[in-house]
Structures are given as C-alpha cells and as structure tokens.
C-alpha positions as CSV (number, residue, x, y, z in Angstrom):
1,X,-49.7,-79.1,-66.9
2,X,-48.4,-75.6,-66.9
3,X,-47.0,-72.8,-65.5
4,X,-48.0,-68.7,-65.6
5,X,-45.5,-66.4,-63.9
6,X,-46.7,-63.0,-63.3
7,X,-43.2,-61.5,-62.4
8,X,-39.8,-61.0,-63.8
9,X,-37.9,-64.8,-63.0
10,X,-36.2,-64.3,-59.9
11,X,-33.4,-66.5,-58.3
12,X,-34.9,-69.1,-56.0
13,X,-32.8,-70.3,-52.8
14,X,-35.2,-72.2,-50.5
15,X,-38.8,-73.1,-51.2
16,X,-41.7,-73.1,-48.1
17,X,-45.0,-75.5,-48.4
18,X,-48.2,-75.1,-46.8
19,X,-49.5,-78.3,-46.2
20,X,-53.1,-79.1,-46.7
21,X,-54.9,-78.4,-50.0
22,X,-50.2,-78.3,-51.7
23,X,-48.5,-81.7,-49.9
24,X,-51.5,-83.4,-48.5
25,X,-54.9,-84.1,-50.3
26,X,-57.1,-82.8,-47.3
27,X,-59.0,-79.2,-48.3
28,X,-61.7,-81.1,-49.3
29,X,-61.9,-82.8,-46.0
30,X,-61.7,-79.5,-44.4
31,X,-64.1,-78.4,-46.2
32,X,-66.2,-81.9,-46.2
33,X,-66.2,-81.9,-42.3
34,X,-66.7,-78.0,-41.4
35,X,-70.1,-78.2,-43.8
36,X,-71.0,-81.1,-41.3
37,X,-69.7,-80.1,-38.2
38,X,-72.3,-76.7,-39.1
39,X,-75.0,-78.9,-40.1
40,X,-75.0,-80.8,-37.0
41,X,-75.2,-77.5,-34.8
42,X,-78.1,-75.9,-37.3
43,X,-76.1,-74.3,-39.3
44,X,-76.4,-74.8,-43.0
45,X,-73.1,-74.1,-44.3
46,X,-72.7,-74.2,-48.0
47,X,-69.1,-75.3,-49.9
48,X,-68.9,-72.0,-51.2
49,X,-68.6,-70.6,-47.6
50,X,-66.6,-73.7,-46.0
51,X,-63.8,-72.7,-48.6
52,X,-64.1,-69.1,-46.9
53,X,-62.1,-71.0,-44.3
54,X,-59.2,-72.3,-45.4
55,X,-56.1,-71.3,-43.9
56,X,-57.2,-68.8,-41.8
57,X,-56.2,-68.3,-37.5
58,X,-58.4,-68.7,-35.5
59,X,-59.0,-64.6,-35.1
60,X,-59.5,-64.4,-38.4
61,X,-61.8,-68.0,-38.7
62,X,-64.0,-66.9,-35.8
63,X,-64.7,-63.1,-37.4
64,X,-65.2,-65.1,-41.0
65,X,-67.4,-67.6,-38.8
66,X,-69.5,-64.9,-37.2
67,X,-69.5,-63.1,-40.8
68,X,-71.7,-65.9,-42.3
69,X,-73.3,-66.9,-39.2
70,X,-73.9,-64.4,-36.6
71,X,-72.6,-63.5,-33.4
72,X,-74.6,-66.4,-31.9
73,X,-72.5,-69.1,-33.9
74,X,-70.1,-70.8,-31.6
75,X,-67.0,-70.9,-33.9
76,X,-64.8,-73.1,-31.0
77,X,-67.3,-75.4,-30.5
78,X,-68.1,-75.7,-34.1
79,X,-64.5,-76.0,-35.1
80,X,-63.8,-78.6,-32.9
81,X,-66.2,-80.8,-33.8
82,X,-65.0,-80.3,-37.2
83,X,-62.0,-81.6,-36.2
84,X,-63.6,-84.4,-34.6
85,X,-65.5,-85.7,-37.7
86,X,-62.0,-85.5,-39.4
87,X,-59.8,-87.0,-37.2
88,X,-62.1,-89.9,-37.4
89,X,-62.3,-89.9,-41.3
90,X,-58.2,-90.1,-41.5
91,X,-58.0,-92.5,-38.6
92,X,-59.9,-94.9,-40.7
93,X,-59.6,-93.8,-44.0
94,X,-56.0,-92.6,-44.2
95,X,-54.9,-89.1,-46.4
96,X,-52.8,-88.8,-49.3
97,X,-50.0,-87.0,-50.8
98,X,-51.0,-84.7,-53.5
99,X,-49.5,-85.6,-56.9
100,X,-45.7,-84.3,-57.9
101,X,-44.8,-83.9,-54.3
102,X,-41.7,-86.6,-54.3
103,X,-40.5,-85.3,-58.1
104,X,-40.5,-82.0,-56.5
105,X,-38.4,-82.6,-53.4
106,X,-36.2,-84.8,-54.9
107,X,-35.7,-81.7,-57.5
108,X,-35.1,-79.5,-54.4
109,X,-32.8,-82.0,-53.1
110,X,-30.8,-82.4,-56.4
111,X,-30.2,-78.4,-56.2
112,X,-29.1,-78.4,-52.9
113,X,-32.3,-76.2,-52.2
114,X,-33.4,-76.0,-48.7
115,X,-36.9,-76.4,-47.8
116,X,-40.0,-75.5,-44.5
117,X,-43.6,-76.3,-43.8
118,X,-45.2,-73.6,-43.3
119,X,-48.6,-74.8,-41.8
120,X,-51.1,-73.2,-39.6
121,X,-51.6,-76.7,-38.4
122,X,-50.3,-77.9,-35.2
123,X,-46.9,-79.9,-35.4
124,X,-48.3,-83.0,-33.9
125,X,-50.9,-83.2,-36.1
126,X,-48.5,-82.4,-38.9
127,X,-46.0,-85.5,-37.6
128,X,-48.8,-87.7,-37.6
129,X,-50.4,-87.0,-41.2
130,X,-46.6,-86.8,-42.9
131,X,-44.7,-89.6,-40.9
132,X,-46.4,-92.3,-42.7
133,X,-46.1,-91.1,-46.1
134,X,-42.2,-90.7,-45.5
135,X,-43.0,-86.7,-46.1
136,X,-42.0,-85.2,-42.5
137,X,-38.6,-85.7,-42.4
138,X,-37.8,-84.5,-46.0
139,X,-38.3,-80.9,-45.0
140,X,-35.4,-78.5,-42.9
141,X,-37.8,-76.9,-40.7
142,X,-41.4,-77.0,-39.8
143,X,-42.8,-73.4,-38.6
144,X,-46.9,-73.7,-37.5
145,X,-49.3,-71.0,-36.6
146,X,-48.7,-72.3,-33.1
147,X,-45.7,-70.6,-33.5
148,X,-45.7,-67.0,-34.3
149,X,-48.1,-64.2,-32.9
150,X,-50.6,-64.1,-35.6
151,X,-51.3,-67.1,-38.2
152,X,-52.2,-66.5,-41.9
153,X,-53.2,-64.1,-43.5
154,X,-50.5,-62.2,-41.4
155,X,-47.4,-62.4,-42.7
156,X,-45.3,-63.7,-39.5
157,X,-45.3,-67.4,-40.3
158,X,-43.9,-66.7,-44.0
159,X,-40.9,-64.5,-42.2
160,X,-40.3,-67.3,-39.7
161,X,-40.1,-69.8,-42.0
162,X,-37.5,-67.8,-44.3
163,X,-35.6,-66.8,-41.3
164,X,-35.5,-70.2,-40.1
165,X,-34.1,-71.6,-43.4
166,X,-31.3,-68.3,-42.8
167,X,-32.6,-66.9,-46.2
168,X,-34.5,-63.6,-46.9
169,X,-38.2,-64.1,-47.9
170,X,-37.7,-62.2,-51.7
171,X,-35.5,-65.6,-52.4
172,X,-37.9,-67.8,-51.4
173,X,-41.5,-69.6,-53.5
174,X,-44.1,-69.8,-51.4
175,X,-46.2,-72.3,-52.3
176,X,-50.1,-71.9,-51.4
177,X,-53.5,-72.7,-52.2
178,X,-56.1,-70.8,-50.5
179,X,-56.1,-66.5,-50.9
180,X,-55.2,-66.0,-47.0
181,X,-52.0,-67.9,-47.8
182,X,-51.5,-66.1,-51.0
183,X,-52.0,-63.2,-48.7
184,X,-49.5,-64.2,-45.8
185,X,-46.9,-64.5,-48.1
186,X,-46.7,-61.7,-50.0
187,X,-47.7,-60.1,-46.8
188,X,-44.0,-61.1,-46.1
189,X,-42.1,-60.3,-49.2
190,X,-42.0,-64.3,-50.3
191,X,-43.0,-65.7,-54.2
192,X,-46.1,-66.5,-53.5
193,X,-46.6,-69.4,-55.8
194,X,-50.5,-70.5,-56.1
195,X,-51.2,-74.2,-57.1
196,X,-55.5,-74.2,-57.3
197,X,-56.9,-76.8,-55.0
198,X,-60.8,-76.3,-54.9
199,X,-61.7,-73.6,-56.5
200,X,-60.0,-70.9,-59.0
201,X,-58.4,-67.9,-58.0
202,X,-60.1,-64.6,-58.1
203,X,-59.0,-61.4,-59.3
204,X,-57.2,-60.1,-55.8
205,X,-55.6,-63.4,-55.0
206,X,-54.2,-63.3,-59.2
207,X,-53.0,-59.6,-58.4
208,X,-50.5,-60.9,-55.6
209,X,-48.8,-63.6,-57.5
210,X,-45.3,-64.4,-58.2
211,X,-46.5,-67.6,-60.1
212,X,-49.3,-70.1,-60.6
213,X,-48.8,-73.8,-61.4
214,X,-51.2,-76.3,-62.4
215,X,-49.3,-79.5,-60.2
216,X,-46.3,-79.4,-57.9
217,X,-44.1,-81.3,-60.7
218,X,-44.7,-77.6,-62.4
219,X,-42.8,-75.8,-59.6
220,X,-39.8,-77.2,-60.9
221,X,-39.7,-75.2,-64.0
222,X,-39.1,-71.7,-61.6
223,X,-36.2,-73.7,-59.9
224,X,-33.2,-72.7,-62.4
C-alpha cells in the first residue's frame, strides 16, 4: 500500500468519489458485460477495448464505439443490452464495496471533511447499488452525468460537484480510476487523485495527476 504525489501537498477541504471501478467493485462488470453485450450483436470486442469505455458520456462512448467498430455499430442498442446483462448479474449476484472505503469516510468524517459522488451513473441506479451497503447516505451530495450538460471527460460534473459542496475545485481530491475521469477533473481544476482499477495508467493520464494511491485507506495520508 502506497502513495505517489506528483504535486506540491495542497490543503484538502472536501473530497469527490466516482463510483464504479473507486467505491464499488463493478469496472470489471462493465467491462465483463460490454465484451458480451458486443459478442452477442457480432461484435468481437476485446478487454483491451471494453476498458476504452469506462467512464465516458454517451457522446463520447458512441464516437469511441464507432472508433472500434464502424459507423454501422449501434452503440444504443449495444449499450443497453450491456446494461441488461448487468443488471441481471447484480440482481442475483449482488456488488461490493471496494476495499478502504469505510476507513476512508469515517477519516473524512473525523475531519469534519465534506464529501460528493460524482458519477456518470444515473441516481437511481446509484441509490440502488449503495443503499444496501449503507454507502448512499454517507455522502453530502450526489451530482450524475444526468445532471450537467456534458458528462466526463468534460469537466462540468467535477465543477458541480465542488460547487455543490460550496468549495472551489483546487481544494478538492478527486478520486478516479479510468483516464476520462482523470481527464474531467483536472479538466476542472480538482486533485485528480487516480487509484488503478483494471489496468495501469499510461503516460498522459500520469501527466495530469495530483496523486496516485494504491487503495482508498491510502487517500488518507493527503488528508492533513
């Protein structure tokens, strides 16, 4: 366990979590169920190119999509029965907290150190996955990409969440997995603090970071 910070220490005042791939153990779902959803349309999407995915709007998906696929890929139809397969998968199978999670919150809470989700998931879906782990309701605000003008890699969802927490973005970690988060939030002026999910970070996503930690617990260390 360890942390690398790329930047002078800066003060922290509030702290904004993406969700899957940081809180919740689902990129490899994502990534699990978009390689099937493609295979069951013809499409023979490798895991390399489902991570290509992550995080992205659905602007930005559907020009990635056509990108490895052709115009002649339906990225909607794809996509939903991506989502689909995974619903089904959690509605039987359930989905779990990533590791350091509560030791990290509870830090945040000890500090008096507001927090936001900052997901381009939609809220309900959000409620539903959280809720039972007892996650939902330890956050301030919830911001989606439902609700800004342009999700992730944009930089609107970052300065909504900051805004909503009545903080600047340069006092606030950012805490991401995938490059188009990474992107997003310094897009926005945040700490963009990367914690690797499925793959390691190349050389542009490196150049934009505040931070990277191995595990959430590691976070703590930037908190004082």
């Amino acid at each position: 366990m360890a942390i690398t910070l790329y930047k002078e220490k800066a003060p922290v005042r509030g702290v904004l979590f993406d969700v899957d791939g940081v809180i919740l153990d689902t990129e490899r779902l994502y990534s699990r169920f978009w390689m099937e959803a493609c295979h069951f349309f013809g499409f023979p999407m490798t895991k390399e190119q489902s991570l290509q995915m992550r995080s992205l709007n659905k602007t930005a998906g559907q020009e990635k999509f056509h990108e490895l696929f052709g115009p002649k890929a339906d990225y909607t139809t794809i996509r939903l029965k991506r989502i689909e397969l995974m619903d089904a998968f959690i509605a039987k199978e359930g989905v779990a907290a990533k590791e350091g999670i509560f030791a990290l919150l509870d830090a945040l809470d000890q500090r008096g150190i507001p927090c936001a989700i900052t997901s381009s998931s939609p809220r309900q879906r959000l409620a539903c996955y959280l809720t039972p782990l007892n996650l939902y309701h330890r956050f301030q605000k919830v911001v989606t990409g439902y609700d800004v003008p342009k999700g992730k890699p944009e930089p609107d969802i970052y300065l909504r969440g900051a805004a909503e927490l009545g903080l600047p973005p340069g006092v606030c970690l950012a805490l991401e997995d995938s490059p188009a988060g990474i992107l997003s939030a310094y897009r926005a002026g945040c700490l963009p603090v990367l914690i690797p999910d499925q793959d390691c970070p190349g050389a542009d996503t490196l150049s934009l970071l505040y931070a990277k930690a191995d595990a959430l617990a590691d976070v703590i260390a930037l908190l004082d």
